[in-house]
TORZA-494392 format. One line per field, with one value per residue (C-alpha): residue number from 1; chain; z, y, x. Coordinates in steps of 0.5 Angstrom, whole numbers, plus 500, padded with zeros to 3 digits. Example, Ala and Ser with C-alpha at 12.3 -4.5 7.8 and 13.67 -1.06 7.14 Angstrom:
pos [1_2] $
unit [A_A] $
pz [516_514] $
py [491_498] $
px [525_527] $
end
This chain:
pos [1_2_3_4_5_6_7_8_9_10_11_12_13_14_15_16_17_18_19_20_21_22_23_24_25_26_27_28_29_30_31_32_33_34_35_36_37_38_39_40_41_42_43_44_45_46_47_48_49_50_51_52_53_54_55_56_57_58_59_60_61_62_63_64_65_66_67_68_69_70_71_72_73_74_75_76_77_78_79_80_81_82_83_84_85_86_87_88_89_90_91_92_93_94_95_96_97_98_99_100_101_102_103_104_105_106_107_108_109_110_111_112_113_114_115_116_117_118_119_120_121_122_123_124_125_126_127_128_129_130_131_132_133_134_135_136_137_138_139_140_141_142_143_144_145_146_147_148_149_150_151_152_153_154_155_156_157_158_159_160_161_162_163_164_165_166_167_168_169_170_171_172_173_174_175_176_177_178_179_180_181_182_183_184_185_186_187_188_189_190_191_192_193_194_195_196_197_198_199_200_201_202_203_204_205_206_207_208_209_210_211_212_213_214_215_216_217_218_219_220_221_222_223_224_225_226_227_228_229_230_231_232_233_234_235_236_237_238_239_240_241_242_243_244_245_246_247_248_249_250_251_252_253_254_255_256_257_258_259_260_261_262_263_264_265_266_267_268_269_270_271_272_273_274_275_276_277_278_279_280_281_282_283_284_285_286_287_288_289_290_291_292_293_294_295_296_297_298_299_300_301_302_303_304_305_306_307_308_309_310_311_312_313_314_315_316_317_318_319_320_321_322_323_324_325_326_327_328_329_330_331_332_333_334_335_336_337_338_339_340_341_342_343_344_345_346_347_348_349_350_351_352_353_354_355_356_357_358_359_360_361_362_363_364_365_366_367_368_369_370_371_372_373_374_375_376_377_378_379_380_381_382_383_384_385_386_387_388_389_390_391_392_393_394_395_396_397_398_399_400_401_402_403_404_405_406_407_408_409_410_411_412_413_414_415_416_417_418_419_420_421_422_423_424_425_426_427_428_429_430_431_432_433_434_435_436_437_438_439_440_441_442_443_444_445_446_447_448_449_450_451_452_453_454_455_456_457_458_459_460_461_462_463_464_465_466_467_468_469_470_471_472_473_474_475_476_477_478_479_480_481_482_483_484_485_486_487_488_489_490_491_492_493_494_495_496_497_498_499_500_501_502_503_504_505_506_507_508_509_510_511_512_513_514_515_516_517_518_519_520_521_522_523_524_525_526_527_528_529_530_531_532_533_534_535_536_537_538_539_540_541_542_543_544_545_546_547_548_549_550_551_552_553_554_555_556_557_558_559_560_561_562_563_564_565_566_567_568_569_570_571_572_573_574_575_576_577_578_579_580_581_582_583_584_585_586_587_588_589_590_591_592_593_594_595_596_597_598_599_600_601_602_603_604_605_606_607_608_609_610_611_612_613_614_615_616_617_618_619_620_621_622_623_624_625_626_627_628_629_630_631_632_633_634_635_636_637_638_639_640_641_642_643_644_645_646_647_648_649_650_651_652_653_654_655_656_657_658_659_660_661_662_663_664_665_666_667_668_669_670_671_672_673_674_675_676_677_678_679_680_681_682_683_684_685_686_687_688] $
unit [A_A_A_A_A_A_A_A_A_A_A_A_A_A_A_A_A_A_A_A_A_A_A_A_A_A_A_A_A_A_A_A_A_A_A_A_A_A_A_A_A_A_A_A_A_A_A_A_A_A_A_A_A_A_A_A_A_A_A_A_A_A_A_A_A_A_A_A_A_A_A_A_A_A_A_A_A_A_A_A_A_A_A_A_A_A_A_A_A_A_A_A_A_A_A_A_A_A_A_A_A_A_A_A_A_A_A_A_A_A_A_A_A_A_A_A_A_A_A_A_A_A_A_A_A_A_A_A_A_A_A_A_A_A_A_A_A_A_A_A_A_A_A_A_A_A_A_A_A_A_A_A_A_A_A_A_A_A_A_A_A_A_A_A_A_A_A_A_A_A_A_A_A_A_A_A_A_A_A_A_A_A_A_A_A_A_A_A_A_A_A_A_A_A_A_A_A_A_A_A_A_A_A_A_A_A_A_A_A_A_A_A_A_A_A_A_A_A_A_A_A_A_A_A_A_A_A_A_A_A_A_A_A_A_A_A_A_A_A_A_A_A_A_A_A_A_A_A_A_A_A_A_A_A_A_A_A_A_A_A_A_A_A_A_A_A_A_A_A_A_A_A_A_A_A_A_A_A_A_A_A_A_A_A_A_A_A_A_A_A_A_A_A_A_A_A_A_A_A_A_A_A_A_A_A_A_A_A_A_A_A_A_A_A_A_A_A_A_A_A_A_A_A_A_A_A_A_A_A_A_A_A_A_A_A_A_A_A_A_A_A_A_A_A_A_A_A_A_A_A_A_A_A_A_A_A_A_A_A_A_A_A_A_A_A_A_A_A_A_A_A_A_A_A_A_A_A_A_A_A_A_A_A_A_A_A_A_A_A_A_A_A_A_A_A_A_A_A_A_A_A_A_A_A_A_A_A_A_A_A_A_A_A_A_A_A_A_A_A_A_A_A_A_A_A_A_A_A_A_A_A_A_A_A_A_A_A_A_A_A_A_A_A_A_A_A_A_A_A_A_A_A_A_A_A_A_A_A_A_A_A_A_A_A_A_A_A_A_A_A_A_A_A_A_A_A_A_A_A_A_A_A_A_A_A_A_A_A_A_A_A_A_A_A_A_A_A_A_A_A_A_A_A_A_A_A_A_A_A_A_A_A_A_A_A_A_A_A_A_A_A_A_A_A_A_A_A_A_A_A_A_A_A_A_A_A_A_A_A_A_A_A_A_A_A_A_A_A_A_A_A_A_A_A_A_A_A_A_A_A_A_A_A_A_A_A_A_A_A_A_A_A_A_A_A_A_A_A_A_A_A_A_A_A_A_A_A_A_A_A_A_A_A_A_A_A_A_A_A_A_A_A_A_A_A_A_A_A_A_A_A_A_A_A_A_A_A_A_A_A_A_A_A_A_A_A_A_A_A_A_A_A_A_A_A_A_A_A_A_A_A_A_A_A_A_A_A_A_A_A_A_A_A_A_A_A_A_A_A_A_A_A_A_A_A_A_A_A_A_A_A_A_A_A_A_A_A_A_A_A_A_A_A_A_A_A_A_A] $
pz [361_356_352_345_348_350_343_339_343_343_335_330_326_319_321_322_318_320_327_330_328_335_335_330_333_340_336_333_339_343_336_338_344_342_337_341_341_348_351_354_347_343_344_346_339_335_341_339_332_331_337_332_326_329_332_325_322_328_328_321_322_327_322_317_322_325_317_317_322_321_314_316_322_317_312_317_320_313_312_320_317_311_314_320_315_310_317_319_312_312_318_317_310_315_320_314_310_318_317_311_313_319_316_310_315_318_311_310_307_307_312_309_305_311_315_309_309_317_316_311_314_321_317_314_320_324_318_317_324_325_320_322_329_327_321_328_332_328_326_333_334_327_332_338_334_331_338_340_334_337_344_342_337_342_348_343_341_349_350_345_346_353_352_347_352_358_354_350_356_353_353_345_345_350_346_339_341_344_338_333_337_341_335_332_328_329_338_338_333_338_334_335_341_338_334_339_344_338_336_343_344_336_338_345_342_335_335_343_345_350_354_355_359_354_347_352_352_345_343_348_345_348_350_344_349_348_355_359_364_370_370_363_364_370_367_361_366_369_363_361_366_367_359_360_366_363_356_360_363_356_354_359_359_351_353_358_357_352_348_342_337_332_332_327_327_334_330_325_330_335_330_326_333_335_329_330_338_334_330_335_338_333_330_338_336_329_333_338_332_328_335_336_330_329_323_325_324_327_322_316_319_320_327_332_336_342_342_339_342_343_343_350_350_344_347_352_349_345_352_355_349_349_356_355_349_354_358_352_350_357_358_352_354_360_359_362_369_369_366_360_354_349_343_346_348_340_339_346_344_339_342_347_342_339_344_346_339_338_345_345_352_353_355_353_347_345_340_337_336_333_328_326_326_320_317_316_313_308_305_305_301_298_291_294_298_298_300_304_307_313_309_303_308_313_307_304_312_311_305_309_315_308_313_319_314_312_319_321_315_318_325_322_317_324_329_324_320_325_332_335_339_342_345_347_342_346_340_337_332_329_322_321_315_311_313_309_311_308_302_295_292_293_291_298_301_294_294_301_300_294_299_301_294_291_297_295_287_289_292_287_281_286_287_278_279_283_280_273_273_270_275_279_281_275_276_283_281_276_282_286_280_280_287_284_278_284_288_282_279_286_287_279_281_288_286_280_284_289_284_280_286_284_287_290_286_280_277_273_268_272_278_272_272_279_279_273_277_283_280_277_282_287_282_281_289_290_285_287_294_293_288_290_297_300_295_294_288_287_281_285_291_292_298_299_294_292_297_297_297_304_310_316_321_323_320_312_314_316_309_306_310_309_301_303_307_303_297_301_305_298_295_301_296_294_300_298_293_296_302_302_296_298_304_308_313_315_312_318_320_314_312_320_319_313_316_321_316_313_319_320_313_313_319_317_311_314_318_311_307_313_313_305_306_312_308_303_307_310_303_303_311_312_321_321_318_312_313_309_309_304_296_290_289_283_283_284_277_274_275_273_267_266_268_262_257_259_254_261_266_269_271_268_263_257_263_267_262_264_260_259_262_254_257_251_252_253_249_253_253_254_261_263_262_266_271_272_273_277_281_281_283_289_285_285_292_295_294_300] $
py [448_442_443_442_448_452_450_453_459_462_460_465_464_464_459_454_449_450_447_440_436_435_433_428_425_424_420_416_414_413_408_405_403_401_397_394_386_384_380_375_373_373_371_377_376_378_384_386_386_390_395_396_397_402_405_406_409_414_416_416_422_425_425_429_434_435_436_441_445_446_448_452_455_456_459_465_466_467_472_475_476_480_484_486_488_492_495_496_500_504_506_508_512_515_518_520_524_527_529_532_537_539_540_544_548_549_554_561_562_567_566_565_560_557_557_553_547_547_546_542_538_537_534_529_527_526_522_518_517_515_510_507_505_503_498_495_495_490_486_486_483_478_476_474_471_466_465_463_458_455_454_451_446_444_443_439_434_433_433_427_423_423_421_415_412_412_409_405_403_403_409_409_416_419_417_418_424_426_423_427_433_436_436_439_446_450_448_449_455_462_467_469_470_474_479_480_483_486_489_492_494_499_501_503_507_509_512_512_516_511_511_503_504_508_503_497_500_501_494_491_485_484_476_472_469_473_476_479_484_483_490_491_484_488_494_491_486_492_496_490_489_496_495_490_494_500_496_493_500_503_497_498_505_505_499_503_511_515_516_523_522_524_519_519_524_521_515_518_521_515_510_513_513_505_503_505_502_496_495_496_490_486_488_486_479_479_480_474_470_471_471_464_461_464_470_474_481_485_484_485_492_493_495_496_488_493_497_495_494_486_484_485_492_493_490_495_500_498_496_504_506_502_504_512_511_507_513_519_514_515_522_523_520_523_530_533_530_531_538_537_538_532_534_536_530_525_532_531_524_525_531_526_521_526_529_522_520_527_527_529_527_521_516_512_508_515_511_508_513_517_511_511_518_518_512_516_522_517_515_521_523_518_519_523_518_510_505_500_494_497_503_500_495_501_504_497_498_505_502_498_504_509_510_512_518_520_520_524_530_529_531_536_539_537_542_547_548_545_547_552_554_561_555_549_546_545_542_547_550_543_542_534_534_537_536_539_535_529_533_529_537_540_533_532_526_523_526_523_516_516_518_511_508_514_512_506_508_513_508_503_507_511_503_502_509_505_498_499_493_494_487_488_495_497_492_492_500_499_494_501_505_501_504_511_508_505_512_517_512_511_518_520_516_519_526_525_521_527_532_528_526_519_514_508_502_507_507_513_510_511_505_500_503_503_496_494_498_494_487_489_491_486_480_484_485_478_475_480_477_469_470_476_478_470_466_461_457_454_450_447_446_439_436_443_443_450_452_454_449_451_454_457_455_449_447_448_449_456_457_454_459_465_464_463_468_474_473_473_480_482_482_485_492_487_488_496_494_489_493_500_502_500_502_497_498_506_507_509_502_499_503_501_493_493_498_493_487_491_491_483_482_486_482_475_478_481_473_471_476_476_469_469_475_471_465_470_473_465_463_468_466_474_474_481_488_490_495_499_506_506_508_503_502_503_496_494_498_494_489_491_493_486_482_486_484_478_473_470_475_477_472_473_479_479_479_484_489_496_501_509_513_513_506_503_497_501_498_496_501_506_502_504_510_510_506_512_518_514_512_520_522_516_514_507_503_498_492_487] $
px [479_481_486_483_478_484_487_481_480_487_490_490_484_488_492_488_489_496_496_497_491_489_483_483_489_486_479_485_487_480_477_483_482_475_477_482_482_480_486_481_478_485_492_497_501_493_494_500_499_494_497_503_499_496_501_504_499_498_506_505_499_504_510_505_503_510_513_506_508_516_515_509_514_520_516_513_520_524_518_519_527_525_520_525_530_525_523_529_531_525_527_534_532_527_533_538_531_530_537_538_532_535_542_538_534_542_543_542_535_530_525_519_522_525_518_515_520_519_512_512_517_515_508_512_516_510_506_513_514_507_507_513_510_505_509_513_508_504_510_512_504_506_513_508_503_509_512_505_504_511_508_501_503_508_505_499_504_505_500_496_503_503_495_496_502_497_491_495_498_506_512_513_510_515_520_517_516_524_527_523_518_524_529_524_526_520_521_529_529_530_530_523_525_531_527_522_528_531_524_523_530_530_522_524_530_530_522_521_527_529_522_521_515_511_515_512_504_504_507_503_499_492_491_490_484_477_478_471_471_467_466_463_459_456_454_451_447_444_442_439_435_433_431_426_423_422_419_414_412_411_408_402_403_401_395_392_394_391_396_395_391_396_402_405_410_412_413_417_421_423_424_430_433_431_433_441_440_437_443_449_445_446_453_454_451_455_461_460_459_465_470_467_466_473_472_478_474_479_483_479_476_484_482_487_488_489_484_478_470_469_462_460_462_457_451_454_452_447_442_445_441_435_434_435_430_425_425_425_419_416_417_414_407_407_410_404_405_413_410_416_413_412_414_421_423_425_429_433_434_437_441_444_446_450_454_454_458_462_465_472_473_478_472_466_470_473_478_473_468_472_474_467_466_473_469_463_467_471_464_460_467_467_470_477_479_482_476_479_473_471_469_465_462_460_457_453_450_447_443_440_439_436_430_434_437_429_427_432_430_423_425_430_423_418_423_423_416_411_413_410_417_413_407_414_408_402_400_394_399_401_398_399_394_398_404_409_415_413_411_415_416_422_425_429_427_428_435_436_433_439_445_447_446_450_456_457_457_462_466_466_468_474_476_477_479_485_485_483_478_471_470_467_467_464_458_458_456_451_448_448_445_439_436_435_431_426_427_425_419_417_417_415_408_408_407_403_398_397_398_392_388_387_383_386_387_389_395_400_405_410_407_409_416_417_415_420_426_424_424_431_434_432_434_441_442_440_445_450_450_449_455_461_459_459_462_457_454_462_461_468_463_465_460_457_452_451_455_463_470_470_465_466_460_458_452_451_443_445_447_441_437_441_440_432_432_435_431_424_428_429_423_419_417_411_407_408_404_399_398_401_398_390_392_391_396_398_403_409_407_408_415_417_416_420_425_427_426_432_435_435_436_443_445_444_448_454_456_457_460_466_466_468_472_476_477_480_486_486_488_495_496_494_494_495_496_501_504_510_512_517_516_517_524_527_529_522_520_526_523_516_519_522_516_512_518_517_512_510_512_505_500_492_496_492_486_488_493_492_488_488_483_479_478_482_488_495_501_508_511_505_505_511_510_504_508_512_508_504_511_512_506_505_500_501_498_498_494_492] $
end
């Protein structure tokens, strides 16, 4: 591998800007030796003039990179010493806390008031002790992320010196680069290598218990490479194959075997299913593409850099499940030949899906399945906990998957009501003409098309509750609240069609309701997404017309398309209107369409909210997670206190200043009030 590839392939995105200009010192070099004077045209003093003209320049482009990089590494090292320090603290006031509770466990109290303090001792010292290990370990990945940045730059000044003396054919590179390279602060400082070996030594002894071998696991950073396992390459290569085998079956089996003449209902109860796989497929893409392009998810997830999925293992289990849908999909066309009943097997998919996602057993991704299942449950609950990135965005997700949630009440509604379970559904008890699961009466399918908008609403007005800022959260909700306008016209003009019997071609007045709620809330979402969520339309755009100051992907055509694209994806409720409602088009073909557009839609969208997101964390040089289990000092509030009393102390003060419940401005000295309680009762969070 050449080591502009290998460069690329092992810097920490957010310090890109940061490294040895590699590639453009070595174009440097090769347009010099284009432009170079032929010494047959021209006397050796033209040569050598033009030869030390450019050698001023190039060492001159040197001398600011190398300046760069020694700021750079100084400043992240002043950072490592202090962060090491408060780790340390924290630490200490860890054990000293720990030992007060065991000297107050000591004293002659009552049982049940010392089975009390036991409890909720224990419980601190688990959450305590988990949280400082998980602070050391990623400072410790912080350290190896430093000492890698010390030994790139180096190895690129080596190696483009060594390449501009062997083509320019002269030692000036050598010697440039022992008079200023190897003097260099950020190559001859070892105190990286000092507090890594210190890092290990009071993690192995202070929270291991002296078992390096168990404190080395946890430390131990993944390579900075994006590595392939051959197995995992195997399998999904197998499961791939398998794939495209049995589609072509159920292709020809749908072509030349007669297939029931109600079909709907099974439609209804693979698509919710093959939706989930479609999109596990592409979120495996979406991964593929930040990790080349150099988006650093796992960290904006706030995923665990040692154990996460990397794209290969999403297509992995992406392609499993398509071959087990293919088959689930065979089974039920030819159910009377392996004498299983049809209708049976969407319930055993979906049976299979669960088991497969709620398997306690410590294999098949158990960690990340696990963090899907507490993400999930944070967005169900989503006003009583703190929102991070990977919840609302797993919540923005699900509003485009609505569709999964109203197959999933069908499947539910069809095994409950129209199942014949005394017959295993020979299919002579099922009332399809009148099927009540889809039936808009009791309201249940409105409520269920309304959970994912009300997620996220949820989830937008606990971020004000925790930030006190009407923008964006507040907007961002009123975005959210435009979804159940277009859900309860929509199904205000439903009902009373069916209920009227009217004729298609007429309309109630609610048809025009629903039509207006949908151009609202599709021009709110659309401006939405072009403008907070990928940061375009920067007025500070420069060369990026309609763009940003700074993009990620290659070319800015993927960007032009993007905001085409969204817009048309947006407005795809106008064949609802063209075609569904003449009834052009049966409406389960028509609903899945649009569902799966949705889909692609949403993963166009995540490329370029990641990309706005990183380019945010790389502005504040963030490579890893903050994370802290020490309360606010109160020195740290005297300084609070300070800063408020002074004219300008705070920055954006009179924009930003605190406001009580009422929604009325708080004074000063109603602030530090507030400040308090909130210091009192850990109210106060940290903020990224």
């Amino acid at each position: 591998m050449k080591f502009a590839e290998h460069l690329g392939a092992h810097i920490t995105p957010e310090w890109r800007k940061q490294y040895i200009q590699y590639e453009l010192l070595k174009e440097k070099i090769y347009a010099a030796q284009e432009e170079a004077p032929s010494p047959d045209a021209v006397d050796d003093d033209h040569v050598q003039r033009f030869l030390a003209n450019f050698e001023e320049r190039f060492f001159l482009q040197c001398d600011k990179e190398l300046a760069k990089i020694n700021t750079f590494f100084s400043e992240k090292l002043a950072e490592s010493h202090r962060k090491f320090s408060t780790l340390k603290n924290e630490l200490g006031a860890f054990e000293e806390h720990d030992h007060r509770s065991e000297s107050l466990r000591k004293r002659k109290l009552s049982t049940v008031v010392r089975r009390s303090l036991d409890t909720t001792g224990d419980q601190t010292k688990v959450r305590n002790m988990h949280h400082l290990k998980l602070a050391f370990s990623e400072f410790y990945l912080s350290l190896i992320l430093l000492q890698n940045y010390q030994q790139l730059n180096f190895t690129g000044f080596r190696k483009i010196l060594k390449k501009h003396d062997k083509l320019m054919s002269t030692s000036k590179g050598g010697e440039w680069k022992a008079a200023h390279v190897d003097p260099a602060h950020f190559n001859t400082n070892k105190d990286i290598d000092r507090l890594i070996q210190e890092t290990e030594n009071v993690f192995t002894t202070k929270l291991e218990a002296g078992n390096r071998q168990k404190a080395m696991k946890r430390l131990r950073v993944p390579p900075l490479g994006d590595q392939e396992t051959p197995w995992t390459t195997f399998r999904l290569g197998l499961f791939s194959g398998i794939f495209i085998v049995l589609l072509i079956s159920l292709i020809l089996s749908a072509i030349f075997v007669d297939v029931p003449a109600e079909w709907w209902p099974a439609l209804r109860m693979y698509r919710g299913a093959l939706l989930v796989i479609v999109f596990c497929f592409l979120l495996g893409s979406n991964t593929y593409g930040w990790r080349s392009s150099g988006v650093n998810h796992v960290l904006i997830f706030e995923l665990d850099p040692r154990d996460n999925l990397n794209h290969q293992q999403l297509l992995e289990v992406a392609t499993f499940f398509m071959m087990i849908w293919c088959i689930s999909v065979l089974c039920f066309i030819y159910g009377d030949l392996i004498h299983i009943k049809s209708q049976l097997q969407p319930l055993l998919l979906l049976l299979f899906m669960i088991a497969f996602l709620f398997n306690p057993f410590r294999i098949l991704y158990h960690s990340s399945r696990w963090w899907l299942l507490r993400i999930i449950w944070k967005i169900i609950s989503a006003p009583f906990h703190h929102v991070s990135f990977a919840d609302f965005w797993l919540a923005d997700q699900l509003n485009s998957l609505g569709t999964i949630l109203l197959d999933l009440q069908y499947l539910i509604c069809f095994y409950a009501v129209n199942f014949s379970w005394q017959t295993l559904g020979t299919g002579k008890d099922l009332q399809y003409e009148h099927d009540s699961c889809m039936s808009q009466i009791y309201g249940i399918r409105p409520i269920i098309s309304c959970l994912p908008a009300w997620w996220r609403f949820a989830q937008c007005l606990r971020r004000y509750r925790d930030t006190r800022l009407a923008f964006p959260h507040l907007v961002n909700a009123g975005k959210y609240s435009t979804t159940f306008f277009v859900v309860i016209f929509s199904s205000l003009h439903q009902w009373q069609s069916s209920s009227k019997g009217l004729p298609v071609g007429e309309h109630t007045g609610y048809f025009y309701m629903w039509i207006i709620a949908c151009l609202l809330s599709s021009c709110y979402t659309y401006t939405w997404d072009i403008k907070m969520d990928w940061g375009l339309l920067d007025k500070n755009a420069g060369e990026n017309r309609f763009l940003r100051e700074e993009v990620v992907y290659a070319y800015k055509t993927y960007y032009y398309f993007a905001m085409i694209e969204d817009l048309i994806l947006r407005l795809m409720w106008i064949t609802s209107l063209t075609i569904g409602e003449r009834q052009l088009v049966h409406q389960d073909i028509l609903v899945t369409v649009l569902a799966f557009l949705e889909v692609i839609r949403r993963f166009i969208w995540n490329f370029f909210r990641l990309e706005n997101e990183h380019l945010n964390n790389c502005g504040q040089f963030r490579a890893v997670r903050d994370i802290s289990v020490a309360p606010m000092s109160t020195n740290d509030l005297s300084l609070l206190q300070q800063m408020m009393d002074e004219v300008d102390g705070v920055q954006h003060r009179r924009k930003n200043r605190l406001k009580n419940k009422s929604g009325k401005q708080l004074k000063k000295t109603e602030t530090k009030v507030w400040l308090m309680e909130a210091l009192e009762k850990n109210k106060l969070m940290r903020i990224w």
